[in-house]
C-alpha positions in Angstrom: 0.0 0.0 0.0 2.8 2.5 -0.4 2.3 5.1 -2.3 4.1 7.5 -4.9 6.2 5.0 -5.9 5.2 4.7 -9.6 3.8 1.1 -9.1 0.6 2.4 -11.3 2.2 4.6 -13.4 4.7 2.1 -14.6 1.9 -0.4 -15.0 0.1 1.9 -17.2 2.5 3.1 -19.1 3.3 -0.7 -19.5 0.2 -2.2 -20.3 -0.2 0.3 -23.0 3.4 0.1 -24.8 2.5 -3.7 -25.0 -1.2 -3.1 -26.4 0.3 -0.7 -29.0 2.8 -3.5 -30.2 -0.3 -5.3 -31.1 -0.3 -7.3 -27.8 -3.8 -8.1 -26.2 -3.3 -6.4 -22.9 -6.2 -6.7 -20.0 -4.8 -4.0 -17.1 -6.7 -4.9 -13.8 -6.7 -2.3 -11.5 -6.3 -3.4 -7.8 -6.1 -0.1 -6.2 -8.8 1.7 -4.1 -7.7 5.0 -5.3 -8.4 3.5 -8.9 -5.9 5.7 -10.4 -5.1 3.2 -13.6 -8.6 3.5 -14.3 -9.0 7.5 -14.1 -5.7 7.3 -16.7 -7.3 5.1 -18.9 -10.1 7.4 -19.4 -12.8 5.3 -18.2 -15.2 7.4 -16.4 -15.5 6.3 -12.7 -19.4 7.2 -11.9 -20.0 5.0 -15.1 -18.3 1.8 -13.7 -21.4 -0.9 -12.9 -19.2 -3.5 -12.2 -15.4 -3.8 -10.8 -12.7 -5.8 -9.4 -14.2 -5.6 -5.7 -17.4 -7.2 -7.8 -15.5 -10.4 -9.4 -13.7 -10.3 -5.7 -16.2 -9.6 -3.0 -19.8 -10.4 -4.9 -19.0 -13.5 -7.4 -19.6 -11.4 -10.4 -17.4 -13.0 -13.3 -14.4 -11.1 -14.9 -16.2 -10.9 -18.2 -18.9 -8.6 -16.8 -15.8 -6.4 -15.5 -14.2 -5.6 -18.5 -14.1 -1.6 -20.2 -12.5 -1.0 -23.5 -9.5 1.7 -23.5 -9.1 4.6 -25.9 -6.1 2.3 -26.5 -6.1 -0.1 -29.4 -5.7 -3.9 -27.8 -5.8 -2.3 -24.3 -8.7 -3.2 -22.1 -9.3 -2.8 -18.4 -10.9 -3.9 -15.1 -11.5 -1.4 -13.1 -11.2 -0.7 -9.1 -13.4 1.1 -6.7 -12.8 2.1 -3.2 -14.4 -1.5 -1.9 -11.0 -2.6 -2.5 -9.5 -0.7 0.9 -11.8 -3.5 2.7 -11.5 -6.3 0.8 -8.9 -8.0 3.2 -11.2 -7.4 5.9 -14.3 -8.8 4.1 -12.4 -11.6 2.5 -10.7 -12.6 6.0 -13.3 -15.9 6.5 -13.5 -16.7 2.8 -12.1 -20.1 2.5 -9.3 -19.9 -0.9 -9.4 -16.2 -0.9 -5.9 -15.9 -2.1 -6.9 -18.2 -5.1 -10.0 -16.1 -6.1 -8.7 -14.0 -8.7 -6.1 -16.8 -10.6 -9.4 -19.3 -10.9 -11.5 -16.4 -12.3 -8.5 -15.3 -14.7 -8.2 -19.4 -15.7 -11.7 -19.2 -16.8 -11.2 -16.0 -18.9 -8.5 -16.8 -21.1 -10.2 -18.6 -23.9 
């Protein structure tokens, strides 16, 4: 959770070098403050379903995803849920597993 070191940024600035190579990209935002999804353009009060969704609600990753103003670049985008989700996931039996299953089942 530390901040101003670039983590986002980096992964941004990533994630869309590779989608402009022609590279099918999917960024997944895991921060609260949703920053890589403010820089991707994707409007924040129009995001019906995010990360904390597929995480906390057992909404499937499909539903999630935005398209980018970047060719080959898509995202799924956080909310502020995630600053709880390790307190709301605490009891869930496989939490730390919940995300690799879901990606498994999106890659076709």
């Amino acid at each position: 959770m530390k901040g101003g070191t670039a983590k986002t940024t980096t992964a941004v600035n990533l994630a869309a070098y590779l989608a402009l190579t022609g590279l099918r990209v999917l960024l997944i935002d895991l921060d609260p403050q949703n920053f890589a999804t403010v820089c991707l353009g994707v409007e924040t009060e129009k995001v019906k379903v995010s990360i904390s969704d597929v995480l906390l609600d057992q909404h499937n990753l499909s539903d999630t995803i935005y398209r980018t103003n970047v060719p080959h670049l898509d995202l799924i985008p956080a909310d502020r849920r995630l600053a709880s989700s390790d307190v709301l996931l605490a009891d869930a039996p496989g939490r730390e597993k919940i995300l690799k299953e879901k990606l498994e089942r999106l890659r076709g």
